[in-house]
N, CA, C and O of each residue as an XYZ file, in Angstrom:
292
protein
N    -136.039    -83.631    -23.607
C    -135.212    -84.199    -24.660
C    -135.941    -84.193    -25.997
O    -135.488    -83.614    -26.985
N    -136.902    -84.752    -25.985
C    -138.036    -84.697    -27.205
C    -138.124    -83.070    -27.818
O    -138.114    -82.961    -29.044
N    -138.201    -81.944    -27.068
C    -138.013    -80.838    -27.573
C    -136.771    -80.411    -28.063
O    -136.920    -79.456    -28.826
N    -135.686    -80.727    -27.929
C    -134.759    -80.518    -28.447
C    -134.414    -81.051    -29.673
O    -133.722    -80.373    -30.433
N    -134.881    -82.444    -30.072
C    -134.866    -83.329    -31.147
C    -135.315    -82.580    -32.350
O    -134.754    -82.690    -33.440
N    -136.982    -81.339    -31.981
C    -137.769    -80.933    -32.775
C    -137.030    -79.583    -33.297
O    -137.391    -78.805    -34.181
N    -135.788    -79.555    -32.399
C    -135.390    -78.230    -33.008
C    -134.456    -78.533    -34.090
O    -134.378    -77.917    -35.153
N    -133.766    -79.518    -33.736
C    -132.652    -79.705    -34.928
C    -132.868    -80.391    -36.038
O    -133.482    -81.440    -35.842
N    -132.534    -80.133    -37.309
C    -133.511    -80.424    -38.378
C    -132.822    -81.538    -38.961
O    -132.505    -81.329    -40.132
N    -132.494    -82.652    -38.507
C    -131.663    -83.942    -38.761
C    -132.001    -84.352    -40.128
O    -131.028    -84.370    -40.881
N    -132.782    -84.584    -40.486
C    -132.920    -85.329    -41.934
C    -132.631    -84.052    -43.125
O    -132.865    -84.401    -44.282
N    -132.181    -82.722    -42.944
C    -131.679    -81.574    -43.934
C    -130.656    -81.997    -43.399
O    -129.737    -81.928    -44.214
N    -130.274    -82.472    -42.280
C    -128.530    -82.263    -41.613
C    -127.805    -83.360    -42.418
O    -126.741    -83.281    -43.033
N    -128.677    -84.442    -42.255
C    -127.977    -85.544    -43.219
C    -127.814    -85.483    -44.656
O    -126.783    -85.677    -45.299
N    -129.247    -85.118    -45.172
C    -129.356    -85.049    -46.752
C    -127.781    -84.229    -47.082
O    -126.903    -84.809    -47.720
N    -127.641    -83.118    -46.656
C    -126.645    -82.358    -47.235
C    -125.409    -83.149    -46.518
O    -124.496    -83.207    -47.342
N    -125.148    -83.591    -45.658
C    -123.779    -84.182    -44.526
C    -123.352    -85.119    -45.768
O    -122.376    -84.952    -46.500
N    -124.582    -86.425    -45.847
C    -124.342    -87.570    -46.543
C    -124.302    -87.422    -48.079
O    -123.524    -88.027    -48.816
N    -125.098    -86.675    -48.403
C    -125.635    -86.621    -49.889
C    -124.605    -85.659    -50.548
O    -123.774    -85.899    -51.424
N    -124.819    -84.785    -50.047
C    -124.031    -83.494    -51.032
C    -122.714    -83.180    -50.889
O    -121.962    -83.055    -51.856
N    -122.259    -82.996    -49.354
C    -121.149    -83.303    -49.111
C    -120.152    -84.380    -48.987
O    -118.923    -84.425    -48.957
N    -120.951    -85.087    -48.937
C    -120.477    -86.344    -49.395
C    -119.447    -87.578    -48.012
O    -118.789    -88.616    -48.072
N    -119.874    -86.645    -46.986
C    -118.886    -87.162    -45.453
C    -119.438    -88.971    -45.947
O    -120.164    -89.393    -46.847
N    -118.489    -89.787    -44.594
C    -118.947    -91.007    -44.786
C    -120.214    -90.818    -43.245
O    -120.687    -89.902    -42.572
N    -120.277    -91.986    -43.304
C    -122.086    -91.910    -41.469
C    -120.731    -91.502    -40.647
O    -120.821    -90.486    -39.957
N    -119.548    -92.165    -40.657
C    -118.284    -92.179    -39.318
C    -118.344    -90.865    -39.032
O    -118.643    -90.398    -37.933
N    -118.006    -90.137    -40.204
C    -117.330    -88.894    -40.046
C    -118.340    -87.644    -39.593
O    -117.985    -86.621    -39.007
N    -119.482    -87.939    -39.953
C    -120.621    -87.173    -40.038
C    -121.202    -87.190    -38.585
O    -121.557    -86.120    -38.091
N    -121.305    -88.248    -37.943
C    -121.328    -88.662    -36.527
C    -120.873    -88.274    -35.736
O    -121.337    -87.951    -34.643
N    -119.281    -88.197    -36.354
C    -118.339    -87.780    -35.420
C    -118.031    -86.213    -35.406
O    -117.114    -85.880    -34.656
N    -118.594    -85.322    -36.047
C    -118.190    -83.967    -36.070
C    -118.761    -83.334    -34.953
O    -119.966    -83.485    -34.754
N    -117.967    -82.534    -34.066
C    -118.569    -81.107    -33.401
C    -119.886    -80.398    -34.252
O    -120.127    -80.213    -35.445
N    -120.422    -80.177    -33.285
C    -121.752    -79.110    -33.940
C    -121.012    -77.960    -34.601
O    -121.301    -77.692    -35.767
N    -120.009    -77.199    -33.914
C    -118.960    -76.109    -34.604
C    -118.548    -76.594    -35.774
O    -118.841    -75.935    -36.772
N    -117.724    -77.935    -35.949
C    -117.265    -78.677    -37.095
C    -118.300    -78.746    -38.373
O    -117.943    -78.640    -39.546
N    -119.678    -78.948    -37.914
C    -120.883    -79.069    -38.700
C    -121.214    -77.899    -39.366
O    -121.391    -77.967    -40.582
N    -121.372    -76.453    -38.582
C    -121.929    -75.527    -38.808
C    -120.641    -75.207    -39.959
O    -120.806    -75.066    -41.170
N    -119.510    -75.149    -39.318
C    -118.052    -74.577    -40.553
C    -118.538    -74.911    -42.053
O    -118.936    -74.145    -42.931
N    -118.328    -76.676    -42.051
C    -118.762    -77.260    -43.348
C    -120.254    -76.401    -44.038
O    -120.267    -75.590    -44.964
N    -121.431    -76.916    -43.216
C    -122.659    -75.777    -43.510
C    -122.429    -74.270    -44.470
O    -122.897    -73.891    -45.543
N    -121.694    -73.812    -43.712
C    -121.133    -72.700    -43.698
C    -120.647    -72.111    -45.150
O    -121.012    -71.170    -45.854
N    -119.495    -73.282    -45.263
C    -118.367    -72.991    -46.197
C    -119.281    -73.504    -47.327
O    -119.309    -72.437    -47.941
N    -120.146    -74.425    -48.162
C    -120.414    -74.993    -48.253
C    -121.557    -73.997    -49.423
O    -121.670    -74.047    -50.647
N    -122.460    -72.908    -48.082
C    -122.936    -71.903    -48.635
C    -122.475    -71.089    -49.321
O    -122.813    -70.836    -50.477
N    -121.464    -70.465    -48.549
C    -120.612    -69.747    -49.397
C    -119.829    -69.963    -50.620
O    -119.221    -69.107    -51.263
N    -119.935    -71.350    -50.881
C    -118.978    -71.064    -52.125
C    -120.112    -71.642    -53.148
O    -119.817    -72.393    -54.078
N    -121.444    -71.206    -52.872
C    -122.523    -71.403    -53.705
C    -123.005    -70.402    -53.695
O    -124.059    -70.201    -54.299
N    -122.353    -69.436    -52.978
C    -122.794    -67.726    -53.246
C    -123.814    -67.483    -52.772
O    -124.530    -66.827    -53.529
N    -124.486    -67.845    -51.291
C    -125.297    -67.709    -50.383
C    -124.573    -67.918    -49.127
O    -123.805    -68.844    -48.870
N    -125.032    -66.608    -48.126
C    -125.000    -66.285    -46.695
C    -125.905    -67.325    -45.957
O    -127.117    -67.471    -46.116
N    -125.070    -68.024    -45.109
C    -126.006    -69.314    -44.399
C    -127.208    -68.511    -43.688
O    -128.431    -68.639    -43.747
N    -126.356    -67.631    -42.993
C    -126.877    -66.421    -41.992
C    -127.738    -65.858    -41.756
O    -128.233    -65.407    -40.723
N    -128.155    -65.858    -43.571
C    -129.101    -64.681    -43.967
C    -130.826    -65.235    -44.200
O    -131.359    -66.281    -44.571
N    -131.292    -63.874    -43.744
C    -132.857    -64.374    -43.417
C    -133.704    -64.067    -45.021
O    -133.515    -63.213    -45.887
N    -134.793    -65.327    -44.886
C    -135.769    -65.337    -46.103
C    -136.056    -63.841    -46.551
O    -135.980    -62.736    -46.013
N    -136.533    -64.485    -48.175
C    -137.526    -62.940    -48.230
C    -138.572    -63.202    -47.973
O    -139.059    -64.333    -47.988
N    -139.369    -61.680    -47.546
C    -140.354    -62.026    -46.679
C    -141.773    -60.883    -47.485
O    -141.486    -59.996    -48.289
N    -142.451    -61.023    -47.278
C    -143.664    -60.305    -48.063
C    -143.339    -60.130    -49.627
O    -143.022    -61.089    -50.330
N    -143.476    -58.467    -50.230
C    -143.067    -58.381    -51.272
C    -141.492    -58.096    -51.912
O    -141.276    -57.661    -53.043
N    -140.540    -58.425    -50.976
C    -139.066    -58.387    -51.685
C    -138.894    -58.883    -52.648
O    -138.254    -58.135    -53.387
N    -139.207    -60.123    -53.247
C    -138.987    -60.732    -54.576
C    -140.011    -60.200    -55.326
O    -139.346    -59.313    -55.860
N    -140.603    -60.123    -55.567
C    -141.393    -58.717    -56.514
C    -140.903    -57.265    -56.637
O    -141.104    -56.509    -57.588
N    -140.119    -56.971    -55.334
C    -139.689    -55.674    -55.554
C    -138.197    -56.127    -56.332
O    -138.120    -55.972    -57.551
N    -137.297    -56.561    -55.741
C    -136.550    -57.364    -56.490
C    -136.498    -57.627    -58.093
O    -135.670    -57.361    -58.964
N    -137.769    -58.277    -58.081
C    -137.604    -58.845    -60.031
C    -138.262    -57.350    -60.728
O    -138.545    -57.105    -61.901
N    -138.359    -56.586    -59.628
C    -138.766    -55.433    -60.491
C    -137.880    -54.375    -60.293
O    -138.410    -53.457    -60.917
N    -137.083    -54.046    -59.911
C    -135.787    -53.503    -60.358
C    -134.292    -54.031    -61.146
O    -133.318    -53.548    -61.723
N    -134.889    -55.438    -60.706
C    -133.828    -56.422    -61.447
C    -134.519    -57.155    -62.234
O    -134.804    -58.285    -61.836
N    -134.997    -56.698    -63.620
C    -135.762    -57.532    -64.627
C    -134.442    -58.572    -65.293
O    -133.223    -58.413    -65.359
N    -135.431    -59.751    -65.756
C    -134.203    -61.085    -66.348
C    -134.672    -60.483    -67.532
O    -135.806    -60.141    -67.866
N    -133.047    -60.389    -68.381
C    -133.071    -59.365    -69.557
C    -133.068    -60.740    -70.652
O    -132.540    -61.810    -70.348
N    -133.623    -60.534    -71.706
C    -134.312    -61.325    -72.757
C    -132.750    -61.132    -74.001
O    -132.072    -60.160    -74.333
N    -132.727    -62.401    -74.315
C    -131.333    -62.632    -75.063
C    -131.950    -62.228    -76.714
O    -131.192    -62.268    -77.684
């Protein structure tokens, strides 16, 4: 049981459940893990990030800001 606790990352689950999304403790309590992940989900997406999608990893953001320079106003 204790290993399972370590997998799920409860205090990000809440910050965003309670904080950002704004559920009440009832509702947040009461959701399906499916119900959870949807919100998660939707949540990303309409902040224009793939929940899905994996870090960058070595030099991608260098290769990145170097084909995609931030252009100077």
């Amino acid at each position: 049981m204790t290993q399972n606790r370590a997998m799920i990352p409860w205090r990000r689950w809440m910050e965003l459940g309670l904080g950002v999304l704004r559920f009440s403790p009832g509702v947040f309590w009461s959701m399906s893990l499916a119900e959870w992940l949807a919100a998660r989900d939707g949540l990303m997406g309409a902040r224009g990030r793939d929940a899905g999608g994996d870090p960058l990893v070595g030099n991608e953001l260098a290769q990145l800001m170097k084909t995609h320079p931030d252009r100077k106003s």
